[in-house]
VOGU-3710 file (C-alpha; in Angstrom, 3 decimals, decimal comma):
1> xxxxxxxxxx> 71,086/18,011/125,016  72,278/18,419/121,701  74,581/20,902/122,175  76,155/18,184/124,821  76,029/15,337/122,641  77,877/17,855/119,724  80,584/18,769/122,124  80,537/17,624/125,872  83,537/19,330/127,410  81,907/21,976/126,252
11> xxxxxxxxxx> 82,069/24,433/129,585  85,176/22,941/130,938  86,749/23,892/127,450  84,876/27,239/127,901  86,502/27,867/131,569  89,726/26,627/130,387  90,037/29,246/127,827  88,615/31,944/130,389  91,961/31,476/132,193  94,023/31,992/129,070
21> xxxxxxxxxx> 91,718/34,945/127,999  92,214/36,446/131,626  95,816/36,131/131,818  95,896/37,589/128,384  93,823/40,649/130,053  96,175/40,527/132,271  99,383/41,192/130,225  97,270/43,921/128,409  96,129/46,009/131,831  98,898/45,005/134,050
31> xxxxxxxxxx> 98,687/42,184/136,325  98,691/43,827/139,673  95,206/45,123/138,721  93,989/42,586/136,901  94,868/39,993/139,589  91,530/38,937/141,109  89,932/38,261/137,404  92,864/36,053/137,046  92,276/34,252/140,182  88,534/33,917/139,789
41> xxxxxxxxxx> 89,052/32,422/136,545  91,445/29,856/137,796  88,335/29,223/140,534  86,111/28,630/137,452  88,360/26,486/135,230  88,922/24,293/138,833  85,505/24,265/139,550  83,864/23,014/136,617  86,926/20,803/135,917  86,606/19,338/139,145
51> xxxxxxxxxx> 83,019/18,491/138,865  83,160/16,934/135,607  86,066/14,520/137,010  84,338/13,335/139,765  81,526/12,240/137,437  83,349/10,801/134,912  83,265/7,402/134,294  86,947/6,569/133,954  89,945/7,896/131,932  89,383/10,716/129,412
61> xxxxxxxxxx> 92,352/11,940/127,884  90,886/15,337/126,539  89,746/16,035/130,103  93,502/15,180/131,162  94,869/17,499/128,612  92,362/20,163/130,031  93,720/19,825/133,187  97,551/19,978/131,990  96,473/23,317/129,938  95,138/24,926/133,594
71> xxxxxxxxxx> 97,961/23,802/135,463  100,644/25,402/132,968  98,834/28,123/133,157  99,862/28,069/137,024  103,221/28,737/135,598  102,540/31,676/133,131  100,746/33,290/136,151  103,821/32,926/138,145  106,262/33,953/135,303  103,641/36,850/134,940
81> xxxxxxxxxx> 104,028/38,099/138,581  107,316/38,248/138,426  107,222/40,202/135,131  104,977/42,432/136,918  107,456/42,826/139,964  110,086/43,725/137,618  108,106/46,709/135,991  107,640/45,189/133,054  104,550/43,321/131,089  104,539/40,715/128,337
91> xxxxxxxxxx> 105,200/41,973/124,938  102,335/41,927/122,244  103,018/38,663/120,964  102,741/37,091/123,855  99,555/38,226/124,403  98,575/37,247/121,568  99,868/33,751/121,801  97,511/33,506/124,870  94,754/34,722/122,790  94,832/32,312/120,637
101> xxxxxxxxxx> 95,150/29,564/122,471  92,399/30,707/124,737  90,369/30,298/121,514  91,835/26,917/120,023  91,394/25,590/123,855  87,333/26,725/123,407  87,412/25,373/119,715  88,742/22,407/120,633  91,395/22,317/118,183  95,402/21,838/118,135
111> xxxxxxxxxx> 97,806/25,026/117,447  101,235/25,749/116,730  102,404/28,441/118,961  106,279/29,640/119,086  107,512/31,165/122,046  108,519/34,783/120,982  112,097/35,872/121,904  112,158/38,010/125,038  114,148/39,696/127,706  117,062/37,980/129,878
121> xxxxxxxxxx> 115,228/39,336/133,538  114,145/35,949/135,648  111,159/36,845/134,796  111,082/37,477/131,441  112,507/34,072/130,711  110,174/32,030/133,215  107,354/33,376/131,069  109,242/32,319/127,853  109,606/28,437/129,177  105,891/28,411/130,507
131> xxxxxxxxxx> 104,792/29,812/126,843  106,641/26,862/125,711  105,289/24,584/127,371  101,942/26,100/126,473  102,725/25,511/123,156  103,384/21,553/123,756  100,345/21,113/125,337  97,886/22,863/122,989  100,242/21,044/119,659  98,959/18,073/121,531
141> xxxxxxxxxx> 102,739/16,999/122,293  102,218/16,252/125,664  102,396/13,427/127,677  99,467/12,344/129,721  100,380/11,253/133,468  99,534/7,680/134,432  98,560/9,411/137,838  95,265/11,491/136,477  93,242/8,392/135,517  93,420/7,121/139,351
151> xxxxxxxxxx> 92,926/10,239/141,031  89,367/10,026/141,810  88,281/10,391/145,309  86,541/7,045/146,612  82,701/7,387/147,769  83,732/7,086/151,401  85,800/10,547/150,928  83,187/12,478/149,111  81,039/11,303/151,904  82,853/12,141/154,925
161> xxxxxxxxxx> 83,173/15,756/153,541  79,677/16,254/152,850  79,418/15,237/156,730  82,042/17,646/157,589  80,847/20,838/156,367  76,791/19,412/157,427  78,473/18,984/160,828  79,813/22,816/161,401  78,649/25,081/163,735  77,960/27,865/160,433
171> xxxxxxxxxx> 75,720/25,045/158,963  73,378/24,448/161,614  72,785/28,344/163,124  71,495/28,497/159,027  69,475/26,045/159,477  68,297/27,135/162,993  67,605/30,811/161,058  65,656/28,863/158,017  63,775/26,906/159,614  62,545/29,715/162,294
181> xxxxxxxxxx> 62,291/32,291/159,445  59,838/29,858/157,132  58,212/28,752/160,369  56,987/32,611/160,951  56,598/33,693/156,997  54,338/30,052/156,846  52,326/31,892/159,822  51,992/35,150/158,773  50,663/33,764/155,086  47,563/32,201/157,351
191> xxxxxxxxxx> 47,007/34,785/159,124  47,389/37,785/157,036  44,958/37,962/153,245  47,414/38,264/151,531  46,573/37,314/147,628  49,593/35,121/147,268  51,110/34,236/150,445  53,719/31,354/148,511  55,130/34,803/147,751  56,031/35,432/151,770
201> xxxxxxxxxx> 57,938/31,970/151,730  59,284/32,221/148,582  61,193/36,135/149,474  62,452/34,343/152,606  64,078/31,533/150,802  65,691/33,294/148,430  67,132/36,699/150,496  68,359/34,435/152,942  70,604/31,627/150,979  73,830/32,084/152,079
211> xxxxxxxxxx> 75,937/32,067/148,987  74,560/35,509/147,940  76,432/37,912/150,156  75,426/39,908/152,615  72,229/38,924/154,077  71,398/42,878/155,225  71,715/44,144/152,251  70,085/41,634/149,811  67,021/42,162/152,242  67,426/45,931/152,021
221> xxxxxxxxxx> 67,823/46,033/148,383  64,904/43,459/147,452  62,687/45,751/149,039  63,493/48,883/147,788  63,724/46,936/144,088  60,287/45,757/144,410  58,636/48,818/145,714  60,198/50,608/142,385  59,330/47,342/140,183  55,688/47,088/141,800
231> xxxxxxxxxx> 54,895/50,594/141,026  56,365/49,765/137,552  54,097/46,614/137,072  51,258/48,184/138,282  51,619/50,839/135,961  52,274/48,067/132,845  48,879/46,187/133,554  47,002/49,198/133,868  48,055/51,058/130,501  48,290/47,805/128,765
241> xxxxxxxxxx> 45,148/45,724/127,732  45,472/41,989/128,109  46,359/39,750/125,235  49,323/39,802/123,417  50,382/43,500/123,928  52,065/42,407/127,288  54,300/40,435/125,152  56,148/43,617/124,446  56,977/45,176/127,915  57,635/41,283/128,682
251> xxxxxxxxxx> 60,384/40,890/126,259  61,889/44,606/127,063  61,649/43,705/130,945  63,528/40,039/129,620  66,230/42,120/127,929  66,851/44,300/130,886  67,349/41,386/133,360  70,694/40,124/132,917  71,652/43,571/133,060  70,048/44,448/136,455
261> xxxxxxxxxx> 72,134/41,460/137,316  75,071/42,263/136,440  74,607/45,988/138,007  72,894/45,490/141,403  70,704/43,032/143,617  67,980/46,036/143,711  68,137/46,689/140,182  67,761/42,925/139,514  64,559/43,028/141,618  63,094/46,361/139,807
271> xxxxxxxxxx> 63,239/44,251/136,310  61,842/40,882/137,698  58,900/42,465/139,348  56,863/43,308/136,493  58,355/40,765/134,485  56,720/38,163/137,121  53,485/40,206/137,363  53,302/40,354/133,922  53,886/36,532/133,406  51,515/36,047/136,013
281> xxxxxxxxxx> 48,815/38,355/134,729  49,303/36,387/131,839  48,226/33,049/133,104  45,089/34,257/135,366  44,403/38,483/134,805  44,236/40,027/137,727  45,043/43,700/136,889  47,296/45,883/139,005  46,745/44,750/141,783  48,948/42,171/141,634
291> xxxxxxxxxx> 51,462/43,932/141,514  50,286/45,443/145,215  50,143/41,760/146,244  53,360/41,104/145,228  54,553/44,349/146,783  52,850/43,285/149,922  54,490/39,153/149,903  57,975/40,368/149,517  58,545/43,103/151,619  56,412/40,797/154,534
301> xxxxxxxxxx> 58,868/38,350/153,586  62,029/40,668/153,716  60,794/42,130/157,415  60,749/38,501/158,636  64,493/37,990/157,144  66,015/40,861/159,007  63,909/40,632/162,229  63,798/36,746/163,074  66,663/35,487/161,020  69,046/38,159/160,790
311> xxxxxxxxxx> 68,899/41,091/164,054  68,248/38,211/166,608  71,802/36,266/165,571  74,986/38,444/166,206  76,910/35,952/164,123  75,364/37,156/161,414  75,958/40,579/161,759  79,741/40,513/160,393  81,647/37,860/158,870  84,516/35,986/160,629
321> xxxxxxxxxx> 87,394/38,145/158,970  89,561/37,223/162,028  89,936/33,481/161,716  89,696/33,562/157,861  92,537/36,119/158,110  94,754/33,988/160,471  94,165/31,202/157,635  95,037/32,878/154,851  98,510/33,906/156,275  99,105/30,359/157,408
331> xxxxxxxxxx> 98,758/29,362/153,594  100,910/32,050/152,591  103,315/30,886/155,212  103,125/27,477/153,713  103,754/28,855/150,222  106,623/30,752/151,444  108,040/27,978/153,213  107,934/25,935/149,549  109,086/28,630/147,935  112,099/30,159/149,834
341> xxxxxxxxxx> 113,505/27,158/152,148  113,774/24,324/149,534  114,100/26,265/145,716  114,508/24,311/143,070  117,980/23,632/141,398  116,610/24,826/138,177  113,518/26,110/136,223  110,091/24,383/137,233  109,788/21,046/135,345  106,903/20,890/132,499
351> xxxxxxxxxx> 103,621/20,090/134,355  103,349/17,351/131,417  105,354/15,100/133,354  104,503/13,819/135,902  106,471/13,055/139,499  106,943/11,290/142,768  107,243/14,946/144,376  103,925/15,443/143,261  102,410/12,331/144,942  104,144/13,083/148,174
361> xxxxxxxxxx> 102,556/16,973/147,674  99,051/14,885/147,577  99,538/13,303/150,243  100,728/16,027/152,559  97,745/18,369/151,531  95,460/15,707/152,249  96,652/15,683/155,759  95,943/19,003/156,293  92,930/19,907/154,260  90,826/16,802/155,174
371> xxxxxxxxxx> 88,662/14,947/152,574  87,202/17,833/150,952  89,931/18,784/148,829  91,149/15,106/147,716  89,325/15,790/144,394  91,263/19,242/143,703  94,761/17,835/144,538  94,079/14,852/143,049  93,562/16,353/139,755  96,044/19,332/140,537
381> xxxxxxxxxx> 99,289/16,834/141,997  98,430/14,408/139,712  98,889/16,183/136,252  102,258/17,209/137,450  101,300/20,799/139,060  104,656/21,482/141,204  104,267/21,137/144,933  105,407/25,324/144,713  102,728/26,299/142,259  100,047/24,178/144,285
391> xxxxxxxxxx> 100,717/26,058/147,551  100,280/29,482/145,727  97,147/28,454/143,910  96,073/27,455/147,032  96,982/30,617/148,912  95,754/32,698/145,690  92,476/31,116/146,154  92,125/31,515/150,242  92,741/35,227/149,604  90,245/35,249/147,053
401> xxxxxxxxxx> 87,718/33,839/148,812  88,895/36,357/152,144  88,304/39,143/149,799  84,469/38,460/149,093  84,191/37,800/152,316  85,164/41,391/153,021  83,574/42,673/150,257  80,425/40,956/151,999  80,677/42,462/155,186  81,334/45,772/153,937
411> xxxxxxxxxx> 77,511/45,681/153,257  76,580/45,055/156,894  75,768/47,880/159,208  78,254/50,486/160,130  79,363/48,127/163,432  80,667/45,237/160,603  81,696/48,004/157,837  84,030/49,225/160,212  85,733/45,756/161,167  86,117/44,925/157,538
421> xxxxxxxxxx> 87,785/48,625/156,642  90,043/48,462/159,310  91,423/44,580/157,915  90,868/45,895/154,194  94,974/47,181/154,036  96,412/44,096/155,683  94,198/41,872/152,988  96,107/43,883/150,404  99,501/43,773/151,968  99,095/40,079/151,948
431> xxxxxxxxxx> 98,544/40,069/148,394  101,300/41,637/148,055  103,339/39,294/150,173  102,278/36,841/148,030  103,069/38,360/144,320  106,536/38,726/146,136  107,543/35,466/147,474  106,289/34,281/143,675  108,553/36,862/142,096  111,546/35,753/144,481
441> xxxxxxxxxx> 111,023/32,336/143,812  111,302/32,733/139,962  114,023/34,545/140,348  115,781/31,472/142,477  115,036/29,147/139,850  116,364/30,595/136,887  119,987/31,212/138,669  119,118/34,522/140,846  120,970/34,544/144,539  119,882/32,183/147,125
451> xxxxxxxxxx> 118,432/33,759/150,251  119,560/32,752/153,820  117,787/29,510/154,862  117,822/31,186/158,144  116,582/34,401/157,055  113,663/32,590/154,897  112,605/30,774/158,675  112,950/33,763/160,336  110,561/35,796/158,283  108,113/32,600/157,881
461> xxxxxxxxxx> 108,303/32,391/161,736  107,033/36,389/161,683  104,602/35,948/160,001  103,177/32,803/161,328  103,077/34,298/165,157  100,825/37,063/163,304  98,795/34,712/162,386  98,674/32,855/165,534  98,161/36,527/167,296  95,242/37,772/165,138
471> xxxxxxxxxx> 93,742/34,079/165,682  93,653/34,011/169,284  93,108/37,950/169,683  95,359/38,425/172,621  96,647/41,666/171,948  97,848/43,343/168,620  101,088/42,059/167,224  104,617/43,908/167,684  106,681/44,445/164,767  109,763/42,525/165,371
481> xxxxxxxxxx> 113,073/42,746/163,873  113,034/41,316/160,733  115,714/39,565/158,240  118,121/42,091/156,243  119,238/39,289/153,331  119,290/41,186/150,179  117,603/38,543/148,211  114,653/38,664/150,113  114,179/42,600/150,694  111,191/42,378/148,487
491> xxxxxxxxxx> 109,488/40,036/150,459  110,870/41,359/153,430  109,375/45,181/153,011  106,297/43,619/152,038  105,404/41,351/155,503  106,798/44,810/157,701  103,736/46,220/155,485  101,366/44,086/156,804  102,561/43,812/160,462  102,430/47,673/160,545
501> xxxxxxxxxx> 98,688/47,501/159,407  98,183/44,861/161,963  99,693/46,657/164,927  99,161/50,104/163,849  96,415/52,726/165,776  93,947/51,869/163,391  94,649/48,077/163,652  91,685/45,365/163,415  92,555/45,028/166,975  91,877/48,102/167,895
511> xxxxxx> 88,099/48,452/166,553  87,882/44,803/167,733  88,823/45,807/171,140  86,569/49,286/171,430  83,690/47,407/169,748  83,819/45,056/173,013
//
């Protein structure tokens, strides 16, 4: 509390300045592999921003000017890209500039920051302007848009998406699996003497919350962590006499936690074994063997997660790569479309200012996202994000969010693993089809040849019947002639990449296909 009443944009400054730091990262490593860090920062900064906004009580100009400072970072991402795409990366001061406003942004405190001199490639000089207007923002020379202030989504919005996503199929077969899963672990603790049975309950609960990953192996590794942690308790309470020795391996078994973590589920569960037997053992001694009850509670409980709630629901068993794939590309086919078919005359306008485009960008994306994202666009449109810049973030983001998923079912059993291997290259050739309609479209705006409008439709049209063919599963997709316009080889080599994953020998289609 008073930390908040010192400074109460605290963590949305905090986030803010992780996207600066990241992109900073970035220019240091190379932003090819330091891409995903830069996206889940933006996630972050969005996130928290986005929260905060929809509980704020009216307009707040240092919230606006946090907003403006994410969405010009938009712009240094893109400028970056292109950078990248050329072989090149941003020279030290640069990276340094982003540095420090990463830490004025957390400080809360104005800086002067000068664009340094740099190269005459599109790229090089996108990333000077978006400096620049990095530098406004942070001087506090900026602007605020009349728009931001009225952006907040009404009640009956924020309401009808809450009834959208309770409404899904995916939300009730979880609660179907919760409620069957408690309904046998509140059994078993009758029935079974166990010395805490809350404990049964309690391991259900938490191994089988969605947002965690894979489901399989958060069971699998909560065992195995608190067999290894039991043993380790057990051991703890019997060496140790009671009183305020156990304060010792208590604060060592503290320490070690956020590091277990940070590492592994398993390891996580090794370190908060004894550190809740200990507690416990604390409050009401019981010697070791509550560390065998505890032993006993979770691995009951972890049993009745993988044999009622996860073996008996094939849903579960892999994630839905296939439709979430087939999104994905239709957001990169919507960025592509912005991007390519109607390129700005000149460089992208500061996102200080802010325009009618951008209102008519809100609208559109609240067509086709739904009610749910009238918050984000509403505070991304309305600080003056371009309509471009909005798609990408927004195609950034669905690939983000494709690659946990695959990164989730690559802990399934081998019948999932497999699935998710054989879309892993296709994931990554979309990535790339993404850093490369960014790096073409930089290069349009500051004077580079125009592609074909034609050829741009063409290869959008490609790459939208993939997505329509890996959505309805018909049969693998053929790869079809595509456009030879020199400005948009680039882009061009990189959608042939991902068709030839997608209709190769060792295509998702094909392990679909033998699987059934």
């Amino acid at each position: 509390m008073p930390g908040w009443l010192l400074s109460p944009h605290a963590a949305e400054q905090r986030r803010v300045a992780g996207v600066y730091n990241a992109l900073a990262a970035a220019g240091t490593r190379g932003f090819a592999k330091m891409r995903h860090g830069v996206t889940a920062a933006f996630n972050a900064a969005y996130d928290t921003l986005l929260t905060s906004r929809l509980t704020a009580a009216g307009r707040d100009r240092r919230m606006a000017r946090l907003v403006l400072l994410v969405n010009q970072a938009n712009l240094v991402t893109e400028a970056a890209t292109t950078l990248d795409r050329e072989g090149n990366r941003p020279p030290p001061p640069v990276i340094d500039a982003l540095s420090s406003v990463a830490d004025a942004i957390q400080d809360g405190r104005a800086l002067v920051v000068t664009a340094p001199a740099m190269g005459t490639t599109p790229g090089a000089r996108a990333l000077r302007d978006a400096v620049a207007g990095v530098a406004r923002l942070v001087k506090g020379k900026a602007v605020l848009p009349a728009a931001y202030p009225g952006a907040r989504p009404r009640l009956a919005d924020r309401a009808a998406a809450v009834r959208d996503r309770a409404a899904g199929r995916l939300t009730r077969t979880f609660g179907l699996r919760l409620m069957a899963c408690v309904g046998v672990a509140g059994l078993i603790s009758e029935v079974l003497p166990l010395t805490r049975s809350y404990w049964v309950v309690l391991t259900v609960i938490i191994v089988l919350k969605p947002d965690f990953g894979s489901v399989f192996a958060r069971a699998v590794q909560r065992g195995i962590g608190t067999i290894l942690g039991a043993v380790l308790g057990a051991v703890i309470l019997a060496a140790v006499p009671y009183g305020p020795w156990l304060l010792i391996p208590f604060g060592v078994l503290a320490a070690l936690l956020p590091y277990g973590q940070a590492r592994n589920y398993g390891l996580y569960a090794t370190f908060l074994t004894p550190l809740v037997v200990v507690l416990v053992d604390l409050l009401a001694p019981a010697g070791w063997h509550l560390a065998l009850g505890r032993l006993l509670g979770t691995l009951v409980g972890c049993g009745v997660v993988l044999l009622v709630g996860y073996a008996p629901w094939p849903d579960s068993w892999h994630a839905h790569l296939r439709t979430q794939f087939a999104q994905a590309i239709m957001d990169v086919c919507r960025y592509m479309n912005a991007a390519l078919l109607a390129p700005p005359a000149g460089p992208p306008a500061d996102v200080a200012a802010s325009t009618d485009g951008a209102k008519a960008a809100d609208a559109e994306k609240a067509a086709a996202d739904g009610p749910g994202a009238l918050a984000e666009q509403a505070s991304m449109t309305g600080a003056g994000l371009p309509r471009r810049s909005r798609l990408r973030r927004q195609a950034s983001r669905a690939l983000a969010d494709l690659r946990a998923q695959f990164q989730r079912a690559m802990s399934e059993p081998a019948a999932a693993n497999r699935r998710a291997s054989a879309w892993w290259p296709a994931l990554v050739g979309l990535e790339e089809v993404l850093d490369a309609v960014t790096a073409a479209a930089v290069a349009i705006s500051r004077g580079g040849p125009v592609p074909s409008a034609a050829a741009a439709r063409q290869l959008s049209a490609v790459l939208g019947a993939a997505a329509s063919t890996v959505k309805g599963a018909a049969c693998k997709p053929v790869v079809p002639q595509l456009p030879t316009d020199e400005p948009l080889e680039p882009v061009t080599e990189a959608v042939h990449a991902v068709l030839a994953v997608l209709s190769g020998e060792n295509s998702p289609a094909t392990h679909d296909q033998s699987q059934r």
